[in-house]
C-alpha positions in Angstrom: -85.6 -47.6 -6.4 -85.6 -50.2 -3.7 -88.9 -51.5 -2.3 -88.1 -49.5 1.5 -87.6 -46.3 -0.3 -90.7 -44.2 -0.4 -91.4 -41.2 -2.3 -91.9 -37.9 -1.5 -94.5 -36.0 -4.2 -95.7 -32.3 -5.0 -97.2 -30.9 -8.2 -96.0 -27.7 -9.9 -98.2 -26.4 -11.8 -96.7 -24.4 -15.0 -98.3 -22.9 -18.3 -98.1 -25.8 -20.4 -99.7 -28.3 -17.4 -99.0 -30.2 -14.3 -95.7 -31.4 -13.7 -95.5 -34.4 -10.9 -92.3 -34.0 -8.7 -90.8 -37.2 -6.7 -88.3 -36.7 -4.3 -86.4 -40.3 -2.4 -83.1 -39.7 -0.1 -83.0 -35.9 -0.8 -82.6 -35.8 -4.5 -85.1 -35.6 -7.1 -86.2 -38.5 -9.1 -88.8 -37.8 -11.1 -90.5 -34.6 -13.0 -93.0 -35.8 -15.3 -96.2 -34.4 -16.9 -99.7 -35.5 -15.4 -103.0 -35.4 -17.0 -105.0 -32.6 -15.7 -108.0 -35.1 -14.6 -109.4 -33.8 -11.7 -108.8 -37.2 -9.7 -105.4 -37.2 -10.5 -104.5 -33.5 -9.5 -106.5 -34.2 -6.1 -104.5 -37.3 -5.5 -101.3 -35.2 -5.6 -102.3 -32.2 -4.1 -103.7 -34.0 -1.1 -100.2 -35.3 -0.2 -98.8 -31.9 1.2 -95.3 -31.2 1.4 -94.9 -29.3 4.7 -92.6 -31.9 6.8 -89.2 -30.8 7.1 -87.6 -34.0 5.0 -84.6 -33.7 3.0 -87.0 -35.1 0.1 -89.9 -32.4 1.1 -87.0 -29.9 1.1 -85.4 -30.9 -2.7 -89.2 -30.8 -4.0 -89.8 -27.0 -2.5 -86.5 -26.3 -4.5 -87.4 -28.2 -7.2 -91.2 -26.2 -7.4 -89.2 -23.0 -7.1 -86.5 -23.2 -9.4 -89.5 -24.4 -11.8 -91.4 -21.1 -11.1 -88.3 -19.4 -12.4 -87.4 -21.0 -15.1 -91.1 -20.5 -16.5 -91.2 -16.9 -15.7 -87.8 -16.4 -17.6 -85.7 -16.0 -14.6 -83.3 -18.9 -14.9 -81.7 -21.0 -17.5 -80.0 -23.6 -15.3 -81.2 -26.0 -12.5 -79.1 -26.9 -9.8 -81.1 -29.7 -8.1 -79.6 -33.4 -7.1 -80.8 -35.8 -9.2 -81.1 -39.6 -8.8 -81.7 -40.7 -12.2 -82.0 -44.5 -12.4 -81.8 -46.6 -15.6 -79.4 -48.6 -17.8 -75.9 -47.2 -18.1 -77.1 -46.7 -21.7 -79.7 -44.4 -20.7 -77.6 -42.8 -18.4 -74.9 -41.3 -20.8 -78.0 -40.4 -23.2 -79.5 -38.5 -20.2 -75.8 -36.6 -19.7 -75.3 -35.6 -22.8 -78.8 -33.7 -22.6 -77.4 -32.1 -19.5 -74.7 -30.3 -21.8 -77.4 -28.7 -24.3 -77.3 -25.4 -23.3 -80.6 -22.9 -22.9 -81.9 -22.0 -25.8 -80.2 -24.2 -28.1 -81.1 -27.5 -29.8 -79.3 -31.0 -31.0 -80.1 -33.6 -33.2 -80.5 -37.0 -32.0 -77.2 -38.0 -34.0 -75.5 -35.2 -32.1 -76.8 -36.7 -28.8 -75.2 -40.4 -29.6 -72.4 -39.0 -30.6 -71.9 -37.1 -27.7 -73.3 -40.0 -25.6 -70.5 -42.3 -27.6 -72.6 -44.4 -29.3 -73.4 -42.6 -32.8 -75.3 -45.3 -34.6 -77.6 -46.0 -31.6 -80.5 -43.0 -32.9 -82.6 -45.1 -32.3 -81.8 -46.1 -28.8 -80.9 -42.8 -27.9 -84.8 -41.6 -28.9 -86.1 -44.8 -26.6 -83.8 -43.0 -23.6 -84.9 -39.7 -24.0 -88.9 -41.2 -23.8 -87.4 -42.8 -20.5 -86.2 -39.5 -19.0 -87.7 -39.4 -15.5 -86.9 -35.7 -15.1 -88.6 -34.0 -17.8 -87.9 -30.2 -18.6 -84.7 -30.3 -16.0 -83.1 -33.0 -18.0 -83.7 -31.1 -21.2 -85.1 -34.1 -23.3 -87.5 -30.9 -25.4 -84.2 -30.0 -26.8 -83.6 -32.8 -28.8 -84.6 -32.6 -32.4 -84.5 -34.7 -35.6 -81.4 -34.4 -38.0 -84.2 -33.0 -41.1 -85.2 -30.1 -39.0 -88.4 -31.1 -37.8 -89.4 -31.4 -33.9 -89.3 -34.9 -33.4 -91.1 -36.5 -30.5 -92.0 -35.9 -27.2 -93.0 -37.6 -23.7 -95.1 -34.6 -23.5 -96.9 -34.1 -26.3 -95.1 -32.1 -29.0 -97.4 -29.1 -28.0 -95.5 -28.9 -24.8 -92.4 -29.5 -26.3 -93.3 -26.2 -29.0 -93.6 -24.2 -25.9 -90.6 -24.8 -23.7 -88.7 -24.3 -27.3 -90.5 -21.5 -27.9 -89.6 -20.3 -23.9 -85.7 -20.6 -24.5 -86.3 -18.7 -27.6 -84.3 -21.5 -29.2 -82.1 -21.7 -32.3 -85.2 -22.8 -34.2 -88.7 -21.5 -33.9 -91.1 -24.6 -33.7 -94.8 -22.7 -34.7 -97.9 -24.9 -34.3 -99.0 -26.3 -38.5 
């Protein structure tokens, strides 16, 4: 992001927490999970999105394809995204665009698909990078021995939005 460009927030607020939206020239940027302090949900919620922006537009998209995909009603998002990060990350954060709902891959699958198949380790550091949580399906990443793995979100979050694709594997709370 360049120092002139400004941007554009909203909350969405979903059953597993807050997610903060940021919108700059039209396309979304960021979808990450906020505390639920009440100072930070105030902050956010002050900054209403009613101007008639590109930016404000892609965020009311953004909040409403969110809605569905919570409620069950939609297994793909078709937003424009404006990802920034190394070209590293960036073929780490494609290949999680081709995991398909309800399905999981290990972090070996991702590098390989990302062309770099020794790199677990890097690609695990890009997926804690994604700026567009849940759309960019970082949750459905999982480690090679079967078990969750990690996630930006807590792995209670990532448990849930598993558990709302009705995924390959199950992930239960020990």
């Amino acid at each position: 992001m360049t120092k002139d460009n400004t941007i554009a927030k909203a909350v969405c607020r979903t059953p597993c927490g807050l997610l903060l939206l940021g919108a700059v020239e039209g396309r979304l940027c960021l979808c990450t999970w906020l505390d639920e302090s009440e100072n930070d949900v105030n902050e956010y919620e002050a900054e209403d999105i009613q101007q008639a922006s590109a930016d404000t537009r892609v965020l009311q998209e953004a909040v409403r394809q969110l809605h569905e995909y919570f409620s069950g009603q939609r297994r793909e998002f078709s937003l424009p995204l404006r990802m920034e990060g190394t070209p590293f990350q960036q073929k780490a954060w494609k290949a999680m665009q081709t995991i398909p709902y309800g399905q999981t891959i290990s972090y070996a699958e991702e590098a390989r698909r990302a062309g770099h198949p020794t790199a677990l380790r890097a690609i695990g550091n890009a997926n804690h990078r994604n700026p567009i949580a849940v759309i960019v399906p970082c949750h459905r990443v999982v480690a090679s021995h079967g078990k969750i793995g990690g996630y930006g979100g807590g792995l209670d979050r990532k448990r849930f939005l598993l558990n709302l694709e009705c995924s390959d594997i199950l992930f239960r709370t020990p």
